[in-house]
N, C-alpha and C positions, 0 to 999 in steps of 0.2 A: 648258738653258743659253741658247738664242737669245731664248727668253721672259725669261729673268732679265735678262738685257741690253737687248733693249724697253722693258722697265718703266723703269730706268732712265734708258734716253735718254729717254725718254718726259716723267718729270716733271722732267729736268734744261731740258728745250725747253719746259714750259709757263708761261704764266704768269710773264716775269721780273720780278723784281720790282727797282728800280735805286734800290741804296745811293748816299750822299753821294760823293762822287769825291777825298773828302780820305783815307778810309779806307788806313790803313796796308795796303800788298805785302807781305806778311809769309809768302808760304804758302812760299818758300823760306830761312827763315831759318837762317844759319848756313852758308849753302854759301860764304862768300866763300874763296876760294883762298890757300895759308899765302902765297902772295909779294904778296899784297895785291891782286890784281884783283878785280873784282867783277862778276857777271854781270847782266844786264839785269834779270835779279826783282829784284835790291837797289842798283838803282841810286839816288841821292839827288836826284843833279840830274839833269836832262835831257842826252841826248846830239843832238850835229847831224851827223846821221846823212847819208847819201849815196848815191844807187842806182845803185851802178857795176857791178850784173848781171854778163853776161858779154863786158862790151866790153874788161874790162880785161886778157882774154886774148885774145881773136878779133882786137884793133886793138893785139895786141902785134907790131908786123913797121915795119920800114922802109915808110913815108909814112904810120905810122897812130899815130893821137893820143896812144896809150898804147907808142908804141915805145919810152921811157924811163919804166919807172917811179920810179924813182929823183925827177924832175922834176915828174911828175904830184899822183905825194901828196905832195911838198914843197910844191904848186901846192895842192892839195886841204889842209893844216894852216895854209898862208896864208891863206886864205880862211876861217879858223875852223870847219871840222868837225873833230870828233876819232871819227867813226867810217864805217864804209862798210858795206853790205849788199854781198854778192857773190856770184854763182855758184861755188861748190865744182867743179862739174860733177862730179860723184859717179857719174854713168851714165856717162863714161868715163875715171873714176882707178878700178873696179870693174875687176874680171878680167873675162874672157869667159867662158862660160859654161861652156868646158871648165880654167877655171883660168888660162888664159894672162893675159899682161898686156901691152895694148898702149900703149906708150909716147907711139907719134905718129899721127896722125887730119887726115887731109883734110879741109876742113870748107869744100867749095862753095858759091858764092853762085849762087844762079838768080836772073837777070836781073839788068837793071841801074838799077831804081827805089833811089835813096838808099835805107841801111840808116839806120834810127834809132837802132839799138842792135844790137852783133854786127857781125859784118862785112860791110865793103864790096865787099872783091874776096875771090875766093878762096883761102883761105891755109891753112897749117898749124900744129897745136899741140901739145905735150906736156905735157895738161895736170899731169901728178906734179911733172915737173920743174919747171913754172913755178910749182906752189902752193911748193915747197922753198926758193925764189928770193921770189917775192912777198909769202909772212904776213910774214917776218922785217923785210923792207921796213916793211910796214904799221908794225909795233911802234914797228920804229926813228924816225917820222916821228909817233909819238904816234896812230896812227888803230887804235881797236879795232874785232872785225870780227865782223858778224854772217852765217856761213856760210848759204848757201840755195841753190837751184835751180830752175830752171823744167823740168828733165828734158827739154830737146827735143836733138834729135839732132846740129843744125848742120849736114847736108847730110854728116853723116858716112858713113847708109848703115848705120848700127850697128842692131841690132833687137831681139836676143836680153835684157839685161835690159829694155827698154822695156814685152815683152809677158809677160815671168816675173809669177805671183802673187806672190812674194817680193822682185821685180825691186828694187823702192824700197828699201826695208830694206836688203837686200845690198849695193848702192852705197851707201849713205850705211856703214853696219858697214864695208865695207872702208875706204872716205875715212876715215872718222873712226881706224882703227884704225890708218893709214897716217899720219896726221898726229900719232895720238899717241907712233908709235913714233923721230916725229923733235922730237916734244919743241914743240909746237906749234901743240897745243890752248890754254896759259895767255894767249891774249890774245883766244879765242873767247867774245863777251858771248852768242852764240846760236845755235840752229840750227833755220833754219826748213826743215822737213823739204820742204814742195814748195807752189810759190807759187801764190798766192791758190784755196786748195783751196774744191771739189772740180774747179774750173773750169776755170783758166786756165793750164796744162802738160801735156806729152807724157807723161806715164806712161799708156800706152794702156793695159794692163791696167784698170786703176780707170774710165779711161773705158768699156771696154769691160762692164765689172760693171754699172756704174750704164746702161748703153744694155738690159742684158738683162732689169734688175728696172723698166722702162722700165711693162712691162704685168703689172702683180700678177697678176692669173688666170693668164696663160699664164706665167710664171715657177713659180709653186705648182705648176704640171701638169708641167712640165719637171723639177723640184727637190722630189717631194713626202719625200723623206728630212729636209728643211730643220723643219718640224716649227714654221713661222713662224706667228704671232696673226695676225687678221685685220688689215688695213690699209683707212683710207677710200681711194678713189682717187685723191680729188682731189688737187692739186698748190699746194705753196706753194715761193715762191720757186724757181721752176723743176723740181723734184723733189717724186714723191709720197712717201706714209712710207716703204714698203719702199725706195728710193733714199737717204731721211734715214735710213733705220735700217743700212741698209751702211755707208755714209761717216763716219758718227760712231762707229760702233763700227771701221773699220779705223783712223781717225788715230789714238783714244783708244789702241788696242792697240799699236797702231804709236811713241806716246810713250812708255808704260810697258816697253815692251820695253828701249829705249834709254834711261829713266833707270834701270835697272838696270845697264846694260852702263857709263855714262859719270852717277854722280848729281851728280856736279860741274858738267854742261853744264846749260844751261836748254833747251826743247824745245817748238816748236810748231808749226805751218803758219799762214803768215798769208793774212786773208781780204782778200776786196773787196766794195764797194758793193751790186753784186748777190748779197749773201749774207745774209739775214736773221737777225741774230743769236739770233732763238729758235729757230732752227732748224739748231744747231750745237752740240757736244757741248764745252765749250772748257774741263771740268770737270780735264782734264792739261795745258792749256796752262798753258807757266811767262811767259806775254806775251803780250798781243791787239796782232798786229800789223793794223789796216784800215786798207786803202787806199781813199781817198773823195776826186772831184773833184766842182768845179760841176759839169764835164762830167756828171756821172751824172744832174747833175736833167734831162734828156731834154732842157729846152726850147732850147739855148743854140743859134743855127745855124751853120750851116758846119762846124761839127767833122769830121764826117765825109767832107766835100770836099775838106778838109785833110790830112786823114790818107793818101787813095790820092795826095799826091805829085804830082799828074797837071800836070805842065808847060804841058796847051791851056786850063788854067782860068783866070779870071782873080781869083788870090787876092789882090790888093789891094780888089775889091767884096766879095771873101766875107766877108773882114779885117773891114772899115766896118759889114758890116749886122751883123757878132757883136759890135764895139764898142758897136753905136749899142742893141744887145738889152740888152749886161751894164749901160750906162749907164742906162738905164728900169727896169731890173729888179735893181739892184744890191743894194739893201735887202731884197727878197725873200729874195734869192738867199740872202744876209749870213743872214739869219736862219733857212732850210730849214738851211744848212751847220754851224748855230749849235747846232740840235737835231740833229743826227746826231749830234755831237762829242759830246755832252749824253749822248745814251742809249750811245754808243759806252763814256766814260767811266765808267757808271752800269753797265755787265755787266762791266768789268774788276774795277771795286772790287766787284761783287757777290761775285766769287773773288779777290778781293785779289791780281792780279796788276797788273802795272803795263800803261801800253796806248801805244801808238806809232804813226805813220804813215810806210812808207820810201818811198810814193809817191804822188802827191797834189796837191791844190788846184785849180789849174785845167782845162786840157787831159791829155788822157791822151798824146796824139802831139800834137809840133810839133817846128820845124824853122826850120835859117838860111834865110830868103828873100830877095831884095830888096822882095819886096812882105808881107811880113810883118814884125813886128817882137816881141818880148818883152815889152813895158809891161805884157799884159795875163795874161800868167803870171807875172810878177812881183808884181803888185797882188796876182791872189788869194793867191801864196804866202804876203803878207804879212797878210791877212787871217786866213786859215786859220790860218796860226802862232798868232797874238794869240788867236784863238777857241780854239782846243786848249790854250795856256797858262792858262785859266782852271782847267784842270782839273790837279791837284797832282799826279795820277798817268799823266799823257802826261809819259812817260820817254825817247822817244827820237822825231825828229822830222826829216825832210825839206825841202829847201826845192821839190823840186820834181819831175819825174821827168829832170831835164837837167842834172845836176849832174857832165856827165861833159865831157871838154876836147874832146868831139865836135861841142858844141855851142855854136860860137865866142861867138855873140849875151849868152848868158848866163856861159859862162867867162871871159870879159873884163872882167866888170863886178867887178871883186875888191872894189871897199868894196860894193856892194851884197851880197854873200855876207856879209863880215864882219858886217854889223848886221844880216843877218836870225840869222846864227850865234851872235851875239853876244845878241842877243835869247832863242834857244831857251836857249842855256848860263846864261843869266841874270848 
């Protein structure tokens, strides 16, 4: 059985080969829903999509951006999106491990550097009640909603599904099973099982899998009942094969499990820059969602000066010399982003699924400053946009990772949303 599944991942990773990007989505046909919704495999036009994670709960409390919803996505349909990416938080709408179900969860902040996303002070949430409170919202204000998670804890102090083999699966089966029993699945276009896999979220288990198959020899000698093909050693894309041959076969199982349970839902984990797409099993994915900034081409500086927040810097020179790089280097750049999109495109339509970005273009982290400004996550948004519109099957599209009313600089600026929204909606 582990052999027959090798072979498989095996020549699904080699060699891709990248069809025209016009090529019809077609590999969910017929799943549109009798009340007329339509889920992300068969979408026709493009959606403008929005990365409101889990701030739209953690910053639900008096003095926090999202204390009215109600206002927010009235704020968020002005501005021309009509859908949002969100945390579910499925690792705690899940029972506990003895079946109990905990309602409310302290969710502490350590220290006091700005939060970018998630909370600022420390606060509390329930998250059942507020998903029973918020989808309905969403619907009522025209935003469809692509459910997902980053699986991390929030300073909750929870542990038990985190490190369960089963731990993932089980939050997302009870979530899902919880929101269909309130009738409240019909405006879900997606569900991205856990964000930009196999990397960048808290499900310690899967990290802890892939740290153990870390060293092939010493794994085979720990696990000889496993019954696994030889593996070279070396390492692409951060991981050797036994590591790629774990991870592709858990998501794969892990989505066929749940288009059984739910085959009206669409179903996939979305990746990031640093994930080589022939080295990803994406053969049940009903969507290629990647996330791709300039930031990723290494060269751009200050990013990372930026990012620790650190108040004794002086971020109006860091600002100047990253301007003065993306201005010499903007055609480069235009054209490395150009062919990402290109091949990115080119492995969707090889599975005729549609392909998406819900985070992206320029910096991965920024923030209000006085000595910072927006111009230049703006520009690339609009770059990036235009370049991903060449291709007929980028179905759903971001403008930015800041599209949340935490981040004044950019939620102020409402006609600049509308024409980039207006542009993705075509």
């Amino acid at each position: 059985m582990e052999r027959r599944k090798f072979i498989k991942y095996s020549a699904l990773g080699a060699g891709t080969v990248l069809l025209p990007a016009a090529l019809s989505c077609n590999q969910s046909a017929g799943k549109q829903d009798k009340s007329g919704f339509v889920p992300i495999s068969q979408q026709q036009k493009p959606l403008a999509i929005a990365m409101w994670d889990f701030s739209w709960i953690l910053r639900h409390h008096r003095y926090g951006e999202f204390e009215d919803w109600d206002r927010v996505l009235e704020g968020l349909a002005d501005r021309g999106y009509n859908a949002i990416r969100m945390d579910a938080m499925p690792q705690l709408v899940a029972s506990d491990s003895d079946g109990s179900i905990i309602e409310e969860f302290r969710c502490v902040k350590d220290g006091w550097t700005p939060s970018l996303w998630g909370n600022d002070y420390t606060t509390s949430i329930r998250p059942r009640e507020a998903l029973l409170e918020f989808l309905p919202k969403c619907k009522k204000y025209g935003i469809r909603v692509g459910l997902a998670t980053w699986f991390m804890e929030h300073g909750t102090g929870r542990k038990d599904v985190f490190s369960e083999e089963g731990g993932l699966k089980r939050a997302w089966k009870e979530t899902l099973d919880f929101l269909d029993q309130h009738d409240l699945l019909d405006n879900v276009i997606y569900v991205d099982l856990l964000n930009e896999y196999p990397f960048w979220h808290g499900y310690d288990w899967l990290k802890e899998g892939l740290n153990r198959r870390g060293n092939i020899k010493q794994f085979k000698m720990n696990n000889p009942e496993a019954n696994l093909p030889d593996f070279d050693i070396e390492k692409s894309g951060g991981f050797n094969q036994l590591q790629q041959f774990f991870y592709k076969e858990f998501i794969s199982d892990l989505i066929l499990s749940f288009k059984d349970d739910y085959p009206q839902l669409d179903f996939f984990a979305s990746l990031d820059s640093g994930m080589p797409l022939g080295n990803i099993d994406i053969s049940q994915f009903s969507a290629l969602d990647y996330h791709i900034w300039f930031a990723h081409h290494g060269t751009i500086p200050g990013l990372s000066q930026i990012n620790t927040r650190d108040q004794n810097q002086d971020l109006g020179s860091i600002y100047n010399k990253l301007q003065t790089h993306w201005k010499n280097n903007k055609e480069f750049l235009i054209d490395w982003m150009d062919q990402r999109l290109t091949t990115i495109s080119g492995v969707a339509a090889l599975h005729q699924i549609p392909c998406g970005n819900t985070e992206g273009w320029g910096p991965i982290f920024w923030f209000d400053h006085p000595e910072l400004d927006w111009r230049w996550v703006k520009e690339s948004a609009e770059i990036g946009i235009e370049l991903a519109l060449k291709h007929s099957n980028y179905k759903f599209l971001c403008t930015s990772n800041f599209t949340h009313p935490q981040f004044a600089g950019m939620w102020e600026d409402i006609a600049w949303h509308r024409e980039m929204t207006g542009m993705i909606k075509g």
